[in-house]
C-alpha positions in Angstrom: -134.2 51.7 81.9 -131.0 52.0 84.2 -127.7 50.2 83.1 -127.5 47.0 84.8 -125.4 46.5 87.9 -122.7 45.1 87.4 -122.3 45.4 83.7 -121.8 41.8 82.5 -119.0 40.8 80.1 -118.5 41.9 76.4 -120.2 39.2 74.4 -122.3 37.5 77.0 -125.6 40.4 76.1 -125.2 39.3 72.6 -125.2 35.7 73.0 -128.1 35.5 74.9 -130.2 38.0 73.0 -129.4 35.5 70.0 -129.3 32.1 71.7 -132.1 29.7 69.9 -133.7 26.5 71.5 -131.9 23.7 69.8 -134.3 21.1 68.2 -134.8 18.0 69.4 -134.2 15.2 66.9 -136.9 13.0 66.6 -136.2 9.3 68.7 -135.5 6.7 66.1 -138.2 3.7 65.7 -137.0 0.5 67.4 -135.4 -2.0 64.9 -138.1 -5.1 64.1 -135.4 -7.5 62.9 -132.4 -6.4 65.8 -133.3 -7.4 70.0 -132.2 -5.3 71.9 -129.3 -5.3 74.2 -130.8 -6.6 77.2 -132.8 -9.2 75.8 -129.7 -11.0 74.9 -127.6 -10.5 77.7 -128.8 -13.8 80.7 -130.5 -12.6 83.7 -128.6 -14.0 87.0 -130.6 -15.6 89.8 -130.2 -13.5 93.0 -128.7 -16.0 95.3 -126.0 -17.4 93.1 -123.9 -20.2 95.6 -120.5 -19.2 96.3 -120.1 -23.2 96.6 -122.5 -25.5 95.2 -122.1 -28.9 96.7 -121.2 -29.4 99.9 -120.9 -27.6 103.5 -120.0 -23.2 102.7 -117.2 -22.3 104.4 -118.2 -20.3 107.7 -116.9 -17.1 108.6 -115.9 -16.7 112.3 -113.5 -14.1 113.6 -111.0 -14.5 116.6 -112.4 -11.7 118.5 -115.7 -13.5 119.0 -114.4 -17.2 119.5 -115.2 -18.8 122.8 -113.4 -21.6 124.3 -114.1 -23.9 127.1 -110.8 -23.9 128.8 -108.4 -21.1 129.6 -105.3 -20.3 130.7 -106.9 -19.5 133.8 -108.1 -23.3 134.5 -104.3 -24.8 134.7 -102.2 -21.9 136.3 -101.8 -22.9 140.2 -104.3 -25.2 140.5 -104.7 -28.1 142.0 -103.7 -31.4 139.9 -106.9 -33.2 140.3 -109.0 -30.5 139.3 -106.4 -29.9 136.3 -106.1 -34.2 135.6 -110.3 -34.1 135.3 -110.5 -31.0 133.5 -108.7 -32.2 130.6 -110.1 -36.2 130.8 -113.6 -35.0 130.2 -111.9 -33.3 126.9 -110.6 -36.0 125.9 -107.1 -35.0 126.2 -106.0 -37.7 128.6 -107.6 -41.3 128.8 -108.9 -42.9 131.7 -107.1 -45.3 132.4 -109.4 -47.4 134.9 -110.3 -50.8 134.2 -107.5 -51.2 131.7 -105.0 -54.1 131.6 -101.5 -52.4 132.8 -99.0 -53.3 129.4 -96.3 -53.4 131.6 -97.3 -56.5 133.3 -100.8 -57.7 131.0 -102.1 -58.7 134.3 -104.7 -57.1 136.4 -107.2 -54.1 135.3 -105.8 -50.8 136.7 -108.0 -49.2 139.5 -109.4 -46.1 139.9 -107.3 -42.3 140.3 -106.2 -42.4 143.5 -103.2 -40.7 145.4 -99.9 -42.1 146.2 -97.0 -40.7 147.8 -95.0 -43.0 146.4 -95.7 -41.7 142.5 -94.3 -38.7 140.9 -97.0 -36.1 140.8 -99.3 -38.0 143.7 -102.2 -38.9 141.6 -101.9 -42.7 139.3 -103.3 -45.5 138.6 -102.3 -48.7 140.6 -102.6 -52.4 139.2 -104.6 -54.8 140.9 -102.3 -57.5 140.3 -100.3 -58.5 143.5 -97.4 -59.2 141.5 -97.0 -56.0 140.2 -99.1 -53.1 141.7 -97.1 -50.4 139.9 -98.7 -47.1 139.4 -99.1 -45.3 135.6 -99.4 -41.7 135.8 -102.5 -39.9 133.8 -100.6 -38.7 131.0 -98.0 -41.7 130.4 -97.7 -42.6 127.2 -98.9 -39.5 125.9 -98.0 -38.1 122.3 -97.1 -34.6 123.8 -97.1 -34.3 127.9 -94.0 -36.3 128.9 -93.3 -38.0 132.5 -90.1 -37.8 133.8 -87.7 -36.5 136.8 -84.7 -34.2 137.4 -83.9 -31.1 136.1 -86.0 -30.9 133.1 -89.1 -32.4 134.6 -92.0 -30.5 134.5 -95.9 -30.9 135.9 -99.0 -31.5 134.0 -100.2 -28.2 135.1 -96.9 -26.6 133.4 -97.2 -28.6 130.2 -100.8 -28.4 130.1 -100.8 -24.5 130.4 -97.8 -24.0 127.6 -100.3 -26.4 125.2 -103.3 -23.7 125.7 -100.6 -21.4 123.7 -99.9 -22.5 120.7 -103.7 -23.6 120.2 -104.2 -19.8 120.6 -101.4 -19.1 118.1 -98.9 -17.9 120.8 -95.4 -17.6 118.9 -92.9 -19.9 121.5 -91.2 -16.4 122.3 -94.3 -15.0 123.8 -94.7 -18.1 125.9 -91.4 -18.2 127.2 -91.6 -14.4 128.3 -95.5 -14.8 129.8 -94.6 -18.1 131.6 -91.2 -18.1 132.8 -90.8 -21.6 130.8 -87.5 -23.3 130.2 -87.3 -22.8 126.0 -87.1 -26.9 125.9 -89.9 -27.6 127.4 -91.8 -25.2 124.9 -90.0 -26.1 121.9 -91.0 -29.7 122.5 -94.4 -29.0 123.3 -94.7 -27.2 120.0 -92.9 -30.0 117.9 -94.9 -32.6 119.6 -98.3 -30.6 118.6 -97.4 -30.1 115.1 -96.3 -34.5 114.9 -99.4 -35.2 116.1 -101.5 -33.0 113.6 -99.5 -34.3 110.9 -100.0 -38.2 112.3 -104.0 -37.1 111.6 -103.7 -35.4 108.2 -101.9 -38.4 106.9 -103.8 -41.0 106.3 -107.0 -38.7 105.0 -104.8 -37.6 102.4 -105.6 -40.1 100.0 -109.1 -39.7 100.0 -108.5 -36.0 99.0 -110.6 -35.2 95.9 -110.8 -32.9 92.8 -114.1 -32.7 91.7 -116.7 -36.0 92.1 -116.3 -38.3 89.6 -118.0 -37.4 86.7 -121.0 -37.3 89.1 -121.7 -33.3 89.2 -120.4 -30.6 88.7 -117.9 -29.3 91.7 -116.1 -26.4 92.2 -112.0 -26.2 92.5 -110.5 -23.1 93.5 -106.3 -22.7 92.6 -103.3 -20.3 93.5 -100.1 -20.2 93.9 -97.7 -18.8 97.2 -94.1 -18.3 97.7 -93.3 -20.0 101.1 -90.0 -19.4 101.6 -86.3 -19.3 100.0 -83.0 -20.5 100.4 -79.8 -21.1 98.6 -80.2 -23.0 95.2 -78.3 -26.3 95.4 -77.6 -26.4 91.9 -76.5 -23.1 91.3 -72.3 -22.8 90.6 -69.8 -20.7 92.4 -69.9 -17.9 89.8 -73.7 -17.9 89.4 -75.4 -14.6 89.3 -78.5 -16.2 91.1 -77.9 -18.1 94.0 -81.4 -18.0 95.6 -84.1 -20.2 94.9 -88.1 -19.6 96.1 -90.1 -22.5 97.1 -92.8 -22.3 95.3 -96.2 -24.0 95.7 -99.0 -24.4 93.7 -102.6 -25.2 96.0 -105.2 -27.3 93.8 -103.3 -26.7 90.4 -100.0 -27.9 90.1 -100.5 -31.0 88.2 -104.2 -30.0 86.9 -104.5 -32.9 84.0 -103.7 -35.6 86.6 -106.3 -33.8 90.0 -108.6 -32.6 88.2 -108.8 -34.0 84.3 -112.2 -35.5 83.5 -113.8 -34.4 86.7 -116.9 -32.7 86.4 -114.6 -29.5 87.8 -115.3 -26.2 88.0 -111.6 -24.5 88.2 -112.0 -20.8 89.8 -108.2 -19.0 89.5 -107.4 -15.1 89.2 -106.1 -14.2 85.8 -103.1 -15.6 85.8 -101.2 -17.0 82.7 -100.7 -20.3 84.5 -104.3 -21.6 84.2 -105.1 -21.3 80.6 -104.6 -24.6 79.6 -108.1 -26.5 78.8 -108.4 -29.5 79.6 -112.0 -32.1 79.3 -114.2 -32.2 81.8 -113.4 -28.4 83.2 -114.8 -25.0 82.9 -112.8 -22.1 83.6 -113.5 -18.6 85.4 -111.7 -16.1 86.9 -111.6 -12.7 88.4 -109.4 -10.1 88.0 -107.5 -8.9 91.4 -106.3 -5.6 90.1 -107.9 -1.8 89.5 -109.3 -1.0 86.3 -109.1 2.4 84.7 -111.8 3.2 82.6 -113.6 6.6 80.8 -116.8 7.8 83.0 -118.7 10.7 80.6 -115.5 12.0 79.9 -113.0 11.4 82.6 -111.0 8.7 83.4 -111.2 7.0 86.9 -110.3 4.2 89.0 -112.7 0.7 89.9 -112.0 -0.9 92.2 -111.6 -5.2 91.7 -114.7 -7.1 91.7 -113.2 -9.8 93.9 -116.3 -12.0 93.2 -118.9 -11.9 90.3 -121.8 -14.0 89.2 -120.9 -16.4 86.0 -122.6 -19.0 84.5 -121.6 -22.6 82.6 -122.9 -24.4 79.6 -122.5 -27.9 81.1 -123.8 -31.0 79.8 -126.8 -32.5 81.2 -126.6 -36.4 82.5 -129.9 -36.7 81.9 -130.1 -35.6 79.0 -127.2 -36.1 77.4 -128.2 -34.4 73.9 -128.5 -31.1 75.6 -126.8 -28.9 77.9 -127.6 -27.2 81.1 -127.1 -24.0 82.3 -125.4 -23.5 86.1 -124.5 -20.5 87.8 -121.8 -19.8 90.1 -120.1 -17.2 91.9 -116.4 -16.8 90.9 -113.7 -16.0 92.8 -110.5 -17.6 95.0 -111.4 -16.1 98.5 -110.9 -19.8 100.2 -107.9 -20.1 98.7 -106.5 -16.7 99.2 -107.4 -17.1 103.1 -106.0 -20.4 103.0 -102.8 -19.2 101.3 -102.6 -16.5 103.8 -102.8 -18.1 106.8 -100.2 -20.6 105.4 -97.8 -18.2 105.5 -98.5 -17.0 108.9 -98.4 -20.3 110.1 -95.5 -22.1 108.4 -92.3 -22.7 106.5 -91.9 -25.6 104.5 -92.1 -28.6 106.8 -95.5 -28.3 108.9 -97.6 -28.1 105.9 -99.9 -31.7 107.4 -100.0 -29.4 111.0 -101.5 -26.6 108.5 -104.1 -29.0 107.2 -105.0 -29.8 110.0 -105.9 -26.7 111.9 -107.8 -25.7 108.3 -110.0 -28.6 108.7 -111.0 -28.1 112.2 -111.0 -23.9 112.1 -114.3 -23.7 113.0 -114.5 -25.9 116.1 
């Protein structure tokens, strides 16, 4: 036989002329008194609830929303069109049939035109003592009648108020309208009093868990809102800056959520291991983990959610537990945190609420 073309390397002939099969060592007999692995470990239901009592939170992006009204519908138009558009929202009442509280005489009549009233269109009262006129939007909590210099129409007022629903910064208004700054910077103030007069009163029915009823879940976390100048600090202190700091859903946990059937879902944190009765504890980890794949280290990415389960007690049956399973995570809370920030300093936190609660609509 011929030499082989090319000639392989010095050793590799001899290695292979030599190479054995290794032997297989014989698989070892399953363990009789030891279960294995698997067998111990729970099996998770498929469809674990993210939140289980209550209405899920719905997902909607910006891109897709639809609104009835536009900027379109009060930009030179005429003010009866503009004056109906936004009395069948509900924006402005109707004022017919109502006893004028100037006078407490008469009902007021119908909308009508007068030359005589500042914008043309009012209501007049039937009384023939009186028979003053009330504009549409008198006594309104943000559109403001008035005359001179810094008077402006419903249609100006009505289309600066379709931009800060829309999340227009005052800036952008000012440049995209031709606005005086005063009348936006009111309109925006006045927006924000009104959301807060709303948020008010429903605070005190605000609720951590139900009551020793069932089991409800309670996510936490904590933002930085903004800093300023620490009042306390001296003249020579090396830190003068202070960071308001807030705490959403945990930062008085044994008096919100103490003996409240709650299920507390945080990220891993050393602010939230206290236990307390009456709550279980999960959490997820919001941070890469390196760990040794056959050999080689690599990086996971965080499991922002996982399926966990809880050992609760049964109200039933009060001698035995039951076993619930849950999704943890703080994704609410981290989209509520975020948008805070976007949204806010310190002072418009009821506004905040407010928009939260109706995000959807």
């Amino acid at each position: 036989m011929g030499k082989a073309w090319p000639a392989a390397k010095r050793g590799k002939a001899r290695a292979a002329s030599q190479s054995r099969p290794a032997k297989k060592k014989p698989a070892a007999a399953p363990s009789i008194l030891k279960k294995p692995a698997a067998a111990n470990k729970p099996s998770a239901p498929k469809n674990a609830p993210y939140v289980l009592h209550g209405t899920p939170t719905k997902k909607m992006r910006d891109a897709q929303a639809t609104w009835t009204r536009s900027l379109h519908d009060f930009v030179n138009r005429p003010a009866k069109s503009i004056i109906d558009k936004l009395t069948r929202d509900n924006i402005l009442p109707d004022w017919k049939g109502i006893t004028w509280p100037y006078c407490g005489g008469g009902p007021l009549g119908p909308l009508k035109h007068y030359d005589d009233s500042n914008g043309g269109w009012a209501y007049r009262c039937n009384d023939k003592e009186c028979k003053r006129t009330v504009l549409p939007h008198a006594f309104h909590p943000i559109f403001k009648c008035g005359a001179g210099e810094s008077h402006a129409s419903l249609a100006d007022q009505a289309s600066v108020l379709s931009c800060p629903i829309a999340k227009c910064s005052q800036t952008s208004v000012r440049l995209l309208l031709k606005k005086n700054h005063k009348l936006t910077e009111g309109i925006y103030e006045f927006l924000h009093e009104v959301r807060a007069k709303n948020v008010a009163p429903h605070e005190k029915d605000i609720k951590f868990g139900e009551d020793c009823s069932r089991w409800a879940d309670v996510e936490a976390d904590a933002v930085d809102l903004a800093k300023g100048e620490d009042p306390d600090a001296g003249p020579r202190a090396q830190k003068t800056v202070i960071w308001e700091q807030r705490v959403i859903g945990h930062p008085w946990r044994k008096k919100w959520v103490h003996k409240r059937n709650a299920i507390l879902h945080t990220d891993r944190a050393r602010t939230y291991k206290m236990k307390l009765d009456g709550v279980r504890h999960d959490w997820v980890v919001h941070a890469r983990k390196r760990v040794k794949v056959q050999g080689k280290w690599k990086w996971v990415k965080p499991a922002y959610t996982k399926k966990i389960y809880h050992d609760v007690r049964d109200d039933d049956m009060p001698n035995k537990t039951k076993r619930i399973w849950v999704k943890a995570g703080t994704e609410i809370i981290d989209h509520v945190c975020r948008e805070l920030r976007k949204h806010l300093g310190s002072n418009k936190i009821r506004s905040f609420q407010w928009l939260h609660w109706h995000r959807d609509e």
